[in-house]
C-alpha positions in Angstrom: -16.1 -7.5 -28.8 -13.1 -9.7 -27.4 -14.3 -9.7 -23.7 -16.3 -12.9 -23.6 -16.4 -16.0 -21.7 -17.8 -17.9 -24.4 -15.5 -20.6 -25.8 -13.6 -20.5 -22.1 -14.0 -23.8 -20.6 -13.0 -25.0 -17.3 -12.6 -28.8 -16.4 -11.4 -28.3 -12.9 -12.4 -26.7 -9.6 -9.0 -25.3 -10.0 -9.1 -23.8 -13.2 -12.6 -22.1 -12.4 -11.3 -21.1 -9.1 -7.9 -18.9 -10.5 -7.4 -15.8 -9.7 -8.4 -14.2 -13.4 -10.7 -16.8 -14.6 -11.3 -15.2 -18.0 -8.7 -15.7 -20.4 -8.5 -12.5 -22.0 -8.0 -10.7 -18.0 -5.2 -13.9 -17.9 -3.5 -12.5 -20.8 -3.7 -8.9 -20.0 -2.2 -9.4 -16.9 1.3 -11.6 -18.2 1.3 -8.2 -20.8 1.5 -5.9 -18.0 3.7 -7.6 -15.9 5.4 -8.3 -19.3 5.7 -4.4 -19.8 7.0 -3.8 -16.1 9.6 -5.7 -15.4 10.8 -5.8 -19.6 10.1 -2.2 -21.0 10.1 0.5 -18.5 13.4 -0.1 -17.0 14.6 0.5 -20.3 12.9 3.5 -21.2 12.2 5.1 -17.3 14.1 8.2 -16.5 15.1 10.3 -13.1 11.3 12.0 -13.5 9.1 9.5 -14.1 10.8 7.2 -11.8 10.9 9.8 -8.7 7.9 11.7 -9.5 5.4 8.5 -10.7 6.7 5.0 -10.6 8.3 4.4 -7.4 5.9 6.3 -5.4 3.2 4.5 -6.5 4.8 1.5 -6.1 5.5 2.4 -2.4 2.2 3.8 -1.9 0.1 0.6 -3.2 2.2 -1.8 -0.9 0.9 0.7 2.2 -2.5 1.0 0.3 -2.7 -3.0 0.6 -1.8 -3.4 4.3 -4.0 -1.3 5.2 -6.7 -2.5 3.0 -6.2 -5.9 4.5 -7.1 -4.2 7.9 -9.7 -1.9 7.6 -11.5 -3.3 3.9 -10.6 -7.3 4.4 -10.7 -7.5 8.4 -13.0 -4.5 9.3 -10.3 -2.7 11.8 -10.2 1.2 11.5 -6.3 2.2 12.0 -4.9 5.5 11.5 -1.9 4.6 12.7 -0.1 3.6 9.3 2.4 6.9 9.3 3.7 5.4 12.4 4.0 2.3 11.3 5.4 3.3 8.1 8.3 5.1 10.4 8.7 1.9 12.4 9.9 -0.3 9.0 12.3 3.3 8.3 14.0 3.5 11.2 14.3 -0.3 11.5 16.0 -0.7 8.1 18.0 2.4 9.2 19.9 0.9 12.1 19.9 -2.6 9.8 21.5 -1.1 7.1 24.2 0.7 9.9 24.5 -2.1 11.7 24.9 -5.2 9.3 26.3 -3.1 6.5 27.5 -6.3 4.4 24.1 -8.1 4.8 21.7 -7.7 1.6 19.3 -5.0 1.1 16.6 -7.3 0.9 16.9 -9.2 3.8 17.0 -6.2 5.8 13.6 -4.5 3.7 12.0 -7.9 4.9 13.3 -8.1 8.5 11.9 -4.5 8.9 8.8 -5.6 7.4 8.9 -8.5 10.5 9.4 -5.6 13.0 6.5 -3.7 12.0 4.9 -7.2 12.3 5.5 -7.1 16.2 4.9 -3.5 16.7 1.5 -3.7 14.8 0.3 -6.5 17.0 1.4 -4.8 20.1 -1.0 -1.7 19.2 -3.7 -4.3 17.5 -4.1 -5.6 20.8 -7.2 -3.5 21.9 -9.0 -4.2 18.9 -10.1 -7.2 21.0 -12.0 -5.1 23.2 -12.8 -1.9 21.7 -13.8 -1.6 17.8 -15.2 1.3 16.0 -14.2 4.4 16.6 -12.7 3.8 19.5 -10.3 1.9 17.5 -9.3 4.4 15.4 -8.7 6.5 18.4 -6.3 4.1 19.7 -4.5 3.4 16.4 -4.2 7.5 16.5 -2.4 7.0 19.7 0.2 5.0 18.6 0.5 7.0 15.5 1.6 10.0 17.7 3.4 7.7 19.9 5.5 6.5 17.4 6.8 9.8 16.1 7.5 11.0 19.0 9.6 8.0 20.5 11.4 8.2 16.9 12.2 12.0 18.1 12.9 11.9 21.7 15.6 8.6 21.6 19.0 9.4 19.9 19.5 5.6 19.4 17.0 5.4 16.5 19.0 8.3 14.7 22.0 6.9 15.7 22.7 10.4 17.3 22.9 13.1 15.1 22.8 16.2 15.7 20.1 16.8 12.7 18.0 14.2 14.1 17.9 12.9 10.7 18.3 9.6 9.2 20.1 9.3 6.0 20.0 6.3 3.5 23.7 5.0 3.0 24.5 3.3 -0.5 23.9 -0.4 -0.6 23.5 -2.6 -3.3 21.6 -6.7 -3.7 23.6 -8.8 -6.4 26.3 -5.8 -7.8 23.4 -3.2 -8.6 23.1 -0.1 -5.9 19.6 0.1 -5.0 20.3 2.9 -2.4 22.0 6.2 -1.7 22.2 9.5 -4.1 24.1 7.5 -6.9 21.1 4.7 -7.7 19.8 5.0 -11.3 16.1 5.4 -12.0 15.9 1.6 -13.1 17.7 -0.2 -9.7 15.1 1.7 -7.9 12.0 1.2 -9.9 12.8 -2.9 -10.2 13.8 -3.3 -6.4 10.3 -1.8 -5.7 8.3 -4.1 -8.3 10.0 -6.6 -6.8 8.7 -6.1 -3.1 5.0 -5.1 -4.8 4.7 -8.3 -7.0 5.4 -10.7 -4.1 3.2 -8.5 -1.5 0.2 -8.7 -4.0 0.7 -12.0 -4.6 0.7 -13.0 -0.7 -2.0 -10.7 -0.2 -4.3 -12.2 -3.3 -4.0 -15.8 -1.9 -4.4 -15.0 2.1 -7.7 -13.1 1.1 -8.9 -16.0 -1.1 -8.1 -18.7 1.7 -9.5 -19.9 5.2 -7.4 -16.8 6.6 -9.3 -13.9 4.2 -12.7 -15.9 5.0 -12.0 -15.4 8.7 -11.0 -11.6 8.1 -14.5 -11.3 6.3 -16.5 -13.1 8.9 -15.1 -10.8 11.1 -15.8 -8.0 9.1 -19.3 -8.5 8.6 -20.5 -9.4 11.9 -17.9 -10.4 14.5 -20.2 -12.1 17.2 -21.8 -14.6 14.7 -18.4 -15.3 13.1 -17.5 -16.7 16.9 -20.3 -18.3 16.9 -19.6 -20.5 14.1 -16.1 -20.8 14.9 -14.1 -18.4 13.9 -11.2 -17.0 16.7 -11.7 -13.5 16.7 -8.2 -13.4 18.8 -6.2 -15.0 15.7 -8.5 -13.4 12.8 -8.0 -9.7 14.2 -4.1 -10.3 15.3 -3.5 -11.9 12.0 -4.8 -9.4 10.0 -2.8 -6.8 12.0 0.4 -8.6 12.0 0.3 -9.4 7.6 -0.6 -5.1 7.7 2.0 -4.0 9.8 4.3 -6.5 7.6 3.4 -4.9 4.3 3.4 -1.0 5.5 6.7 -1.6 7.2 7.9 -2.7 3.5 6.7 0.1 2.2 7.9 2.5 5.2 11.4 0.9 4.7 11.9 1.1 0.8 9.9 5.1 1.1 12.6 5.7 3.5 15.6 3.8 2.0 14.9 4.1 -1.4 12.9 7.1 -2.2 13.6 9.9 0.3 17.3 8.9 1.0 17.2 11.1 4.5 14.3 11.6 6.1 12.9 13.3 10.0 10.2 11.4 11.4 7.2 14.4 11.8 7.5 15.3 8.5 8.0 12.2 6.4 5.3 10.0 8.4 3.4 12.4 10.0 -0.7 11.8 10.4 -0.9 13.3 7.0 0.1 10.5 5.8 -1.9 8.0 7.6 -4.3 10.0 6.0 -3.1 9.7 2.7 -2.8 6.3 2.5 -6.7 6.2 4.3 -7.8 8.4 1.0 -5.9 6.0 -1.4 -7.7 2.7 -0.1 -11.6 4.8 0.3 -11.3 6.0 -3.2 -9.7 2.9 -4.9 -12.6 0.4 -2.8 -12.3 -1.0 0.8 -12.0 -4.6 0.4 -10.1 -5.0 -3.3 -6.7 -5.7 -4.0 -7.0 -4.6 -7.5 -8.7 -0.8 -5.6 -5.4 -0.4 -3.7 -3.6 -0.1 -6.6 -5.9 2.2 -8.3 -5.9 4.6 -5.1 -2.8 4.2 -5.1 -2.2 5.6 -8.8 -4.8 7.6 -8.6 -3.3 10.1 -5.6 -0.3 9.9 -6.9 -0.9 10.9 -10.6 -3.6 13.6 -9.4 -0.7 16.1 -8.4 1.4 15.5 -10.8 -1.3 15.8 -13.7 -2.9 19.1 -11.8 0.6 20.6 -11.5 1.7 20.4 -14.8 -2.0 21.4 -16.1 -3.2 24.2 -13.8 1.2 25.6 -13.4 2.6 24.8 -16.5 -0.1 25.2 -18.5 -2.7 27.4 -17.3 -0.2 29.7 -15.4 -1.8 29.0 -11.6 0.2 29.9 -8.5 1.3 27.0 -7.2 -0.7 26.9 -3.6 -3.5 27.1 -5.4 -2.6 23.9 -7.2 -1.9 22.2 -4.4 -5.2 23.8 -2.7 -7.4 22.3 -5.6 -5.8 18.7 -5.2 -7.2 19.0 -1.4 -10.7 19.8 -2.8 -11.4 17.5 -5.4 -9.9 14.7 -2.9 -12.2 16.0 -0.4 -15.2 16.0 -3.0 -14.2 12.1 -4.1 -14.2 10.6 -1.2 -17.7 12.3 0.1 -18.7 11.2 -3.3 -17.7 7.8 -3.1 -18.7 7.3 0.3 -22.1 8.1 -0.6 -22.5 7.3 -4.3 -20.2 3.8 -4.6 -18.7 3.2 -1.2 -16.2 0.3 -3.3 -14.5 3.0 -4.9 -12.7 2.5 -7.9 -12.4 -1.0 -8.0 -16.3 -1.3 -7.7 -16.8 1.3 -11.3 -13.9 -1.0 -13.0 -16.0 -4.3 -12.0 -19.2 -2.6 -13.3 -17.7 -1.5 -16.5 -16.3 -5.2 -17.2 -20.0 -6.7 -16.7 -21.1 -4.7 -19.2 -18.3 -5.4 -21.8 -19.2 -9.0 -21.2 -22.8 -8.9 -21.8 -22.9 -5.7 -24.8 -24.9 -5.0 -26.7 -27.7 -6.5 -24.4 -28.6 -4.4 -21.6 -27.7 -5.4 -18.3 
C-alpha cells in the first residue's frame, strides 16, 4: 500500500501542523486542483456544467457557511434561503447600478452585505440558543422573502417581480447572462470556492475556530476561561452570512440567470443546504463538500437510472430522492452523526495501518 506515513518526516512545528500532513494526501490534493482548474474547462460541456459542476460548486460554498455556524460554532440557523436571497438581490441592484464595475467585486460586496444582515438576525443567539434559535433564524428566513416580494426597489420594479441576470464579464470573458459558455461559468465559481475553502480551513484551525469550538461544546465554561461569547457567536455569523451570500449571488447571477424570491430561496432550500452539511458531517470542511456532491449527484444519478433507464415516471423519481434523503440523515444521525466526512476519516485509518487490524 502507498498510504503510509513511514519515511514522512517533519522537522518543524510547521510542517507537522499543515493542513494535509501526509504527503501522499499533499499530492492528491495539487492533482485535483491540478485537474480542476487544467482539464475540465477543456473538456466540460452545457450538461455537466449546469446540471453537476456549478451547482455543486454553489452548493458547497452555502454548505461551508453554514457548517461554520451550526458544525464549527454550534448555532442552529435555518435561515440560509434568506440569506442566500439577500447576496441575489444585492448583486442584482450592483450589477444595475455600477454596470462597468467588475463582476467580482460586486460577488464579494454582496457577500459583505449578507455579512451585516447575518449579524443583524445573529443577534439573539446571545440570549436564546437551541431551538429557540432556529425558530428565530426561521423568522428571518420568512422575513426575508417576503421583504424581497413586497418592495419594488429590490426588483427594480418590474412587473414580473423577477430579477434577471444582465451579461457582464471580469477581464474580457462573460461570466453572466444567456450567452456565458459552460467553462467562464464553471472557473468563475472555482474561483470563489477555492478562496472560501481556503479562508474557512485557516479561521477553523486558528484562535477564531478554537473560540467557535469552545463555544460549541460548552458555552458557559468557554466564558469562563476567556473566551467572548459576543465576538465568537457574531464572528461566526458574520464569516456565514459572508460565504452564503457568495453563493446566493453567483446561484443567482450565474446559474439561474432570472430568478423570484419564493421559489428560488424558499425554506426548501434552507433545508437543502441543512441536509448537505448533516449527511456530509457537522464540523468538517472536507464533509461540506461531500454533502454538497452528494445531493447534488443523487438526482441526477436517480433520474437518469430509475427515467432513462428503468422507465419510472418521473414524480416517482423525484419521490424516491425525498426518501432515501429522509432515511440518510435518520441514519446518520443515529449511526455516525459526522456524516460522510467521519466514514472517509475512518476508511483512511485503516489504509494506514492494513493489514493489521485496527
Amino acid at each position: 500500500m502507498i498510504y503510509r506515513e513511514a519515511g514522512d518526516f517533519k522537522t518543524t512545528y510547521k510542517d507537522d501542523s499543515q493542513t494535509f500532513p501526509i504527503k501522499f494526501d499533499r499530492w492528491g490534493y495539487y492533482v485535483i486542483l491540478a485537474i480542476a482548474f487544467l482539464v475540465i474547462p477543456f473538456v466540460i460541456n452545457d450538461y455537466w456544467a449546469n446540471a453537476v459542476f456549478v451547482p455543486f460548486l454553489i452548493y458547497a460554498i452555502a454548505a461551508l457557511g453554514l457548517n461554520i455556524l451550526i458544525g464549527y460554532c454550534g448555532q442552529l440557523s435555518l435561515g440560509t434561503g434568506g440569506f442566500m436571497a439577500v447576496g441575489a438581490y444585492s448583486v442584482y441592484k450592483l450589477m444595475t447600478a455600477f454596470p462597468d464595475v467588475s463582476m467580482l467585486v460586486h460577488v464579494v460586496i454582496a457577500g459583505l452585505i449578507t455579512t451585516c444582515v447575518g449579524v443583524l438576525f445573529g443577534l439573539p443567539s446571545l440570549r436564546i440558543k437551541g431551538f429557540y434559535l432556529a425558530v428565530a433564524t426561521l423568522a428571518a428566513q420568512f422575513f426575508l422573502v417576503w421583504l424581497f416580494n413586497k418592495v419594488p426597489w429590490f426588483y427594480n420594479y418590474s412587473a414580473s417581480g423577477m430579477i434577471n441576470s444582465p451579461e457582464r464579464t471580469v477581464f474580457g470573458m462573460i461570466v453572466t447572462g444567456p450567452n456565458t459558455s459552460a467553462s467562464a461559468k464553471y472557473l468563475f465559481c472555482l474561483i470563489f470556492l477555492v478562496a472560501v475553502a481556503w479562508i474557512a480551513r485557516n479561521l477553523t484551525r486558528g484562535s477564531i475556530g478554537r473560540k467557535w469550538m469552545a463555544i460549541r461544546d460548552m458555552d458557559i465554561a468557554a466564558e469562563i476561561i476567556g473566551v467572548n461569547p459576543l465576538n465568537a457567536k457574531l464572528s461566526a455569523f458574520a464569516v456565514s452570512s459572508f460565504f452564503i451570500g457568495i453563493s446566493g449571488a453567483l446561484f443567482f447571477s450565474v446559474y439561474l440567470g432570472a430568478a423570484e424570491v419564493g421559489e428560488a430561496f424558499g425554506i426548501q432550500k434552507s433545508f437543502l443546504i441543512l441536509f448537505m452539511v448533516i449527511i456530509g458531517g457537522l464540523g468538517s470542511i472536507f464533509g461540506s463538500f461531500a454533502g454538497a456532491a452528494f445531493m447534488v449527484l443523487m438526482p441526477v444519478f436517480l433520474k437518469n437510472v430509475l427515467v432513462g433507464w428503468m422507465g419510472w415516471p418521473t414524480d416517482l423519481a423525484a419521490h424516491m430522492e425525498f426518501i432515501i434523503v429522509g432515511g440518510l440523515i435518520i441514519a446518520f444521525l443515529i449511526i455516525e452523526p459526522h456524516g460522510l466526512a467521519q466514514l472517509w476519516r475512518l476508511t483512511k485509518e485503516k489504509l494506514r495501518l492494513w493489514p493489521f487490524p485496527h
